[in-house]
Phi, psi and omega in degrees: 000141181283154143265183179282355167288342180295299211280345160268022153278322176313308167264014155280304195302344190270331194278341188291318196282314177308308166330299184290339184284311177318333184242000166281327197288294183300305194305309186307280182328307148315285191300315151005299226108324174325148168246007198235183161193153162205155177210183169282128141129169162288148182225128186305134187308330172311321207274316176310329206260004164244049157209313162311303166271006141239068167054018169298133137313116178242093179291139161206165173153194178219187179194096195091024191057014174264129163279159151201188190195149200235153193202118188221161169217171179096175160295324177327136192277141157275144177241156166212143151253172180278064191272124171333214125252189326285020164302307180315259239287344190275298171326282195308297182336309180098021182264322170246083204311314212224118168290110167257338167307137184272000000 
């Protein structure tokens, strides 16, 4: 059995790796042109509450029992639709830019 000091270095350590795929996500995305990121999955309340406070709009939520969570910045008015599965993962991936199925 770990202790629990084992077990917040185990999770301080998950959350430092989430932070950085996250700001890897925004750098790329910014260079881009993007005011957005979206991505699957959940983000631990440390990572959400350090992307708030440097000042990202941070979204979460699910749908059909799949999460995702939208991370936005700038002055730009945001628009959104709803995309389904399995189109929604391929748009988050960035494997499909744009939903076209009806």
């Amino acid at each position: 059995m770990i202790s629990a000091k084992e077990a917040k270095q185990w999770a301080d350590r998950y959350a430092s790796k989430e932070l950085d795929r996250i700001y890897r996500m925004i750098s790329d995305a910014a260079l881009e042109g993007k005011y957005s990121v979206c991505g699957e999955g959940n983000l631990q309340e440390s990572t959400k509450r350090e992307l708030e406070k440097l000042g990202y709009k941070v979204e979460t939520g699910s749908q059909f029992n799949d999460l995702y969570f939208m991370i936005s910045w700038g002055e730009e008015e945001m628009k959104a639709i709803t995309i389904w599965q399995p189109w929604a993962g391929a748009v988050a991936e960035g494997i499909k830019e744009n939903e076209t199925e009806i």
